[in-house]
C-alpha positions as CSV (number, residue, x, y, z in Angstrom):
1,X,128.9,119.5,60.0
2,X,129.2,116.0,61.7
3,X,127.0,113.6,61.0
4,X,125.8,113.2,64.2
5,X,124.9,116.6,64.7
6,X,122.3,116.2,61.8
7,X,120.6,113.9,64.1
8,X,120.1,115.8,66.8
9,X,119.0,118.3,64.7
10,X,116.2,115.6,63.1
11,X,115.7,114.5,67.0
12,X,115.1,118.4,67.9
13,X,112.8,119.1,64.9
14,X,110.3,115.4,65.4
15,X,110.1,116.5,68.8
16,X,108.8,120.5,67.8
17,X,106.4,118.7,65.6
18,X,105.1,115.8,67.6
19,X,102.6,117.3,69.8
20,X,100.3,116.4,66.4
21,X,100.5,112.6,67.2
22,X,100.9,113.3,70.7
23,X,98.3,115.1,72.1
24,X,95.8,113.3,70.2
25,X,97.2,109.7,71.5
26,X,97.5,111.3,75.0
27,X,93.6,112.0,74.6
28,X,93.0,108.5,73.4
29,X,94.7,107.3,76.9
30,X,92.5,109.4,79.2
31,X,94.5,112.4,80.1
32,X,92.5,115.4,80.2
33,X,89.3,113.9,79.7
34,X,86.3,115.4,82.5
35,X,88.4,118.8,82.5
36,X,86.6,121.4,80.7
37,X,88.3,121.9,77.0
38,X,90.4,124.5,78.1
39,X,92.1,123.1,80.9
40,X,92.2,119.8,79.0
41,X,94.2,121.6,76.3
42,X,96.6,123.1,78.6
43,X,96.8,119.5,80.6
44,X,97.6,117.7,77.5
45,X,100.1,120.5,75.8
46,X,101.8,120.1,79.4
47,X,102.2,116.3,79.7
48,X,103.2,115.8,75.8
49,X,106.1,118.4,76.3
50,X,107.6,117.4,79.3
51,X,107.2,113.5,77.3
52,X,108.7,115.2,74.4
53,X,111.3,117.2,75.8
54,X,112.6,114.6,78.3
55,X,113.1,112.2,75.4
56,X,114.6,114.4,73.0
57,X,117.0,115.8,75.9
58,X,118.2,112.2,76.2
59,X,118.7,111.1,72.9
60,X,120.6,114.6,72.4
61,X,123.2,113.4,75.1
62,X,123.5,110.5,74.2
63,X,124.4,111.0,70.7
64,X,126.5,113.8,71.8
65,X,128.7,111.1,73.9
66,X,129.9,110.1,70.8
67,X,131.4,113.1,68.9
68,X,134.6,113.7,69.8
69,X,135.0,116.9,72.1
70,X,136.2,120.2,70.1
71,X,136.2,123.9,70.9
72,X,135.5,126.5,68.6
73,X,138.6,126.6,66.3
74,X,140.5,124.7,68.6
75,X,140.9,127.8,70.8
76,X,141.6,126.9,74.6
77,X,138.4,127.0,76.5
78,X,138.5,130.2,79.0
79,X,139.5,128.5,83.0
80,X,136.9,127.0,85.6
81,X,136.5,130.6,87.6
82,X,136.2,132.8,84.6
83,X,133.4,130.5,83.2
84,X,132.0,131.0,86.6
85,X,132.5,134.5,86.2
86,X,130.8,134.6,82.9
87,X,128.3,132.1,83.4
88,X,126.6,134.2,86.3
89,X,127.6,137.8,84.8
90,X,125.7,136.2,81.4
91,X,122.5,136.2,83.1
92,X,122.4,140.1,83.7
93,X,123.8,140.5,80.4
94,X,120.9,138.6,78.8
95,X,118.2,140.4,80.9
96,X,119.6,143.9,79.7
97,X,120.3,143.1,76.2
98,X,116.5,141.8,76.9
99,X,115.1,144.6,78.4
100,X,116.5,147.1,75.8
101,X,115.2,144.8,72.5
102,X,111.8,145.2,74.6
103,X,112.4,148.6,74.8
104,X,113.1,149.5,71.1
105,X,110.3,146.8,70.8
106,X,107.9,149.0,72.3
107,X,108.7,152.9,71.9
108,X,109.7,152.4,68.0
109,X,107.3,149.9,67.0
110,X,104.4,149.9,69.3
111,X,104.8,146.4,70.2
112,X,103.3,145.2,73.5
113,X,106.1,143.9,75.9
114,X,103.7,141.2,77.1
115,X,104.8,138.3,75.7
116,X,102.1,135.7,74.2
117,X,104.6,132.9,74.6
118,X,105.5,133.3,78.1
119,X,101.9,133.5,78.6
120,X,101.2,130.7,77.2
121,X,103.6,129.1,79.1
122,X,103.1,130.3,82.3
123,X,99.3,128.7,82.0
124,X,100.1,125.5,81.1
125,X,102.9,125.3,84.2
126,X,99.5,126.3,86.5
127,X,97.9,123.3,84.8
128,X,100.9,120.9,85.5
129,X,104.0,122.4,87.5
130,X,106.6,119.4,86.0
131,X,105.9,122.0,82.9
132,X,108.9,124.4,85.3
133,X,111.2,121.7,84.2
134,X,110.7,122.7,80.6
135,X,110.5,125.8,80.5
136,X,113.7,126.3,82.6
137,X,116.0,123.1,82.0
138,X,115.3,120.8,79.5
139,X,114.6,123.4,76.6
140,X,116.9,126.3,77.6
141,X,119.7,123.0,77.2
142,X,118.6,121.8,73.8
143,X,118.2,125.1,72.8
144,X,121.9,126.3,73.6
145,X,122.7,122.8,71.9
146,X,121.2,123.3,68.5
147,X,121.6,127.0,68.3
148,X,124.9,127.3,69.9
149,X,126.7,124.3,69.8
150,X,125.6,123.0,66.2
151,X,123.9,125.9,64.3
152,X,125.9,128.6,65.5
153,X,129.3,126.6,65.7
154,X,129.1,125.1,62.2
155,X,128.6,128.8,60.9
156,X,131.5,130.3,62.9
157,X,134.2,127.7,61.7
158,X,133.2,129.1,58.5
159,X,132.1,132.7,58.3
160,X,132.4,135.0,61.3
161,X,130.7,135.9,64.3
162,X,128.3,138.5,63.6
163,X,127.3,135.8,60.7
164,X,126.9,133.2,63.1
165,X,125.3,134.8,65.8
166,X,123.0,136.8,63.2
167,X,121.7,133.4,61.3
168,X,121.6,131.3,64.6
169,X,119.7,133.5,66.6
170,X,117.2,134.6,63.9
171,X,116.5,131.1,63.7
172,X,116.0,130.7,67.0
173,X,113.6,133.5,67.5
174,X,111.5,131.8,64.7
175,X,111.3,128.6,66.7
176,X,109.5,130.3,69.6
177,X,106.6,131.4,67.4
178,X,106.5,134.7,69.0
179,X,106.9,136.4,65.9
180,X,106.1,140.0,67.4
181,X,109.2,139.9,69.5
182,X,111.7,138.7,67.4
183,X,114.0,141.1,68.2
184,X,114.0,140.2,71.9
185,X,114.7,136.1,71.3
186,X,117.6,137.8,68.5
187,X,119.5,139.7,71.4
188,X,119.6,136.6,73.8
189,X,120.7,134.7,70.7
190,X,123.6,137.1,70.2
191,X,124.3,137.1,73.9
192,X,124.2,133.4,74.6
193,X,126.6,133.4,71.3
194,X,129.4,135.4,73.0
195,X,129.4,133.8,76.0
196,X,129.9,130.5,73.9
197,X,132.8,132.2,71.9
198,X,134.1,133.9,75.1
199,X,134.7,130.8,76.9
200,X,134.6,128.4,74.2
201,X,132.6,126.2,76.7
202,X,128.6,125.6,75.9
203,X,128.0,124.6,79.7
204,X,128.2,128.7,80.1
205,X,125.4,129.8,78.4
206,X,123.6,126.8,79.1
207,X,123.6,128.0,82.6
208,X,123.1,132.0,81.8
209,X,119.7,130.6,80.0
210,X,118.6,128.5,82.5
211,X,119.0,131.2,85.3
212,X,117.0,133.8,83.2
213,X,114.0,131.3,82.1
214,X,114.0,130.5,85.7
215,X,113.6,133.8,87.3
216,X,111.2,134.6,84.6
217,X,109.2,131.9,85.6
218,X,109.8,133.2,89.5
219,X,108.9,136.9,88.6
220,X,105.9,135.7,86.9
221,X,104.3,133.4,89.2
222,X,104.8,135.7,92.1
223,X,104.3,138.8,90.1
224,X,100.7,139.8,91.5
225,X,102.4,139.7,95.6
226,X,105.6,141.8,93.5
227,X,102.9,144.4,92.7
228,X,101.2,143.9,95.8
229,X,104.2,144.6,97.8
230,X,105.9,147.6,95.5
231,X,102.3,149.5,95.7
232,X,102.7,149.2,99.5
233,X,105.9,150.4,99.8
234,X,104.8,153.3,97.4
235,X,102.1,154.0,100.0
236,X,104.6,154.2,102.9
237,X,107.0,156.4,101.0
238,X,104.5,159.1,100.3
239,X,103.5,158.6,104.0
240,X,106.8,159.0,105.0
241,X,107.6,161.6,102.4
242,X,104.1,163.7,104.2
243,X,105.9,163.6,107.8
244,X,108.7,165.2,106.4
């Protein structure tokens, strides 16, 4: 693996682990304080990660300016339209290979398709919106940059895919700390993997992830008028459904 790569792994791993310095200095400098401790918590976990994550994003790119630019085993990377192509048909194949994880998830092992983290997440961008950028840009790119990119890449030049997707995208599952739905953050690793090997071009499932974590972040926020409006049209169907 290059040298550089080591540091952005370093860069990626300081920054998971700084919120211990951070939210106390935060504190220190007067953010959050007069909010009750909750909302202070969520207020400070919100301003130290878009802090965090904008600087690591940063020092990422710019240390990625200078590795010379490879593809995975010097294979041709796939044209401009089929990235296209595989960038938007990436986001419905991460939703589905999501949606059946959650499904073997829940009828084989009982586990609760809420998920804790994207609670979690979803409170704190209440607290402070510039959280969206997070959760939907900077760490879906850093993400597809460790795990893909490095992680993934450095085992694939090496072993073979179902190796490199398997290690990769355990490991990233891990880092989410959502340990009840590993199997869920496994799938999108192994489908953000292909689309990296099918088009040898990282810029693709960069996009695929930050499509999903955005409309994840849409269907949540605007889930309660979702219900809302599918238990009215419910109503009127049965309506309907009595005239005839």
């Amino acid at each position: 693996m290059r040298k550089q790569y080591w540091f952005i792994i370093l860069a990626y791993v300081l920054m998971q682990l700084s919120a211990a310095v951070g939210l106390p200095l935060l504190y220190f400098l007067g953010v959050g304080k007069g909010q009750p401790k909750a909302e202070a918590q969520l207020t400070l976990t919100g301003v130290w990660s878009v802090i965090a994550f904008t600087l690591c994003l940063v020092i990422v790119l710019l240390i990625l300016r200078t590795v010379p630019k490879t593809t995975l085993r010097n294979r041709p990377k796939a044209s401009v339209g089929a990235s296209i192509g595989w960038a938007v048909a990436g986001v419905f194949l991460a939703l589905f290979s999501q949606s059946i994880a959650a499904s073997i998830e829940m009828y084989l092992f009982g586990v609760n398709p809420e998920s804790e983290n994207t609670q979690r997440i979803m409170e704190i961008i209440t607290a402070l919106p510039l959280m969206v950028f997070v959760s939907s840009v900077f760490g879906p790119i850093l993400e597809e940059i460790i795990f893909r990119k490095i992680i993934f890449g450095a085992i694939y030049e090496k072993t073979n895919f179902f190796i490199a997707a398997l290690f990769s995208s355990v490991l990233f599952s891990v880092v989410h700390l959502d340990f009840s739905h590993l199997l869920i953050y496994t799938a999108m690793g192994f489908t953000f993997s292909f689309l990296y090997v099918r088009t040898n071009r990282i810029i693709v499932p960069i996009f695929a992830h930050v499509a999903m974590n955005t409309l994840v972040v849409l269907l949540q926020t605007f889930r309660e008028p979702i219900e809302e409006y599918l238990k009215h049209v419910e109503k009127m169907q049965m309506i309907i459904g009595g005239f005839l």
